[in-house]
C-alpha positions in Angstrom: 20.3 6.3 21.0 19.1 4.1 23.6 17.1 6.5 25.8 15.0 7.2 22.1 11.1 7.3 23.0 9.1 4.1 22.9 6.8 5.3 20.5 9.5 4.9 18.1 9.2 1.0 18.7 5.3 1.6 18.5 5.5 2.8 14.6 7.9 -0.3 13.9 5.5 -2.7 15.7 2.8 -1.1 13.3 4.9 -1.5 10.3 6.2 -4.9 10.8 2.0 -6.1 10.9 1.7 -4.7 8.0 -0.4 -1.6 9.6 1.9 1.6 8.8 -0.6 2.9 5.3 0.5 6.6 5.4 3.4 7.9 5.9 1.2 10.5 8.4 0.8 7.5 10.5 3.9 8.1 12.2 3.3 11.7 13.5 -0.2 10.2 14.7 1.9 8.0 16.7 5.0 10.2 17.5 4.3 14.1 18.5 6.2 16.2 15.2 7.6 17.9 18.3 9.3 14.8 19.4 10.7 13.9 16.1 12.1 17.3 15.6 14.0 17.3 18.1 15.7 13.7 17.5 16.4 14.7 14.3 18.0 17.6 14.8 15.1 19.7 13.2 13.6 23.4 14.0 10.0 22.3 14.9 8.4 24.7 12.5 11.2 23.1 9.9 9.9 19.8 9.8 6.4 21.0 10.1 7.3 22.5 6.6 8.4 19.3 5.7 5.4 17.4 6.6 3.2 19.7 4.9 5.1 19.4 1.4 7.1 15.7 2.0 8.7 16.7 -1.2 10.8 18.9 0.9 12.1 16.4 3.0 16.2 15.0 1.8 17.6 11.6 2.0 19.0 12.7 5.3 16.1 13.4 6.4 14.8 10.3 5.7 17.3 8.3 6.5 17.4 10.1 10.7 14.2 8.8 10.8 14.4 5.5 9.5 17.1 4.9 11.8 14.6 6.7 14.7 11.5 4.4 13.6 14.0 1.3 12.9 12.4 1.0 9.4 14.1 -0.1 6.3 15.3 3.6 4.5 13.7 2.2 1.3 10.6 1.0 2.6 10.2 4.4 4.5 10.8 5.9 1.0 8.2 4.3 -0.2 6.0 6.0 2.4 7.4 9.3 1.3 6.7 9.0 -1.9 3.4 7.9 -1.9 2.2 10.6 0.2 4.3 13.2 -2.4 2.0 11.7 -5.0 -1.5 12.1 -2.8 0.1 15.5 -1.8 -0.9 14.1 1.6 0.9 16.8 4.4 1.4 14.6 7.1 
């Protein structure tokens, strides 16, 4: 994927710093439209998603690790603490 958008390196950059708090963050960052389509996702699908991040699978989370270039747990982590805020991203 080498022609991926550069806001992907963005996110990382903001996670390596220490920066990334939400796992929201990244669709301030990166247009949900965007990500949708790199993961293979119906836009209104992941929007589901990101409303309830309980929805979301390990594949899911795992596309976008790879897409962000973020550790799958540490981006787990993410997920999970905005399932516990029932924070829609």
């Amino acid at each position: 994927m080498d022609d991926k958008d550069h806001r992907y390196s963005h996110v990382h950059s903001v996670w390596k710093a220490g920066d990334l708090s939400s796992f929201s963050m990244i669709f301030r960052i990166i247009p949900r439209s965007v990500v949708a389509a790199d993961m293979g996702l119906n836009y209104e699908r992941l929007a589901s998603k990101l409303e309830n991040p309980s929805k979301f699978l390990f594949r899911d989370i795992q596309k976008l690790s790879t897409l962000v270039d973020i550790p799958f747990m540490d981006l787990i982590k993410l997920v999970s603490l905005a399932i516990q805020a029932n924070q829609p991203a």
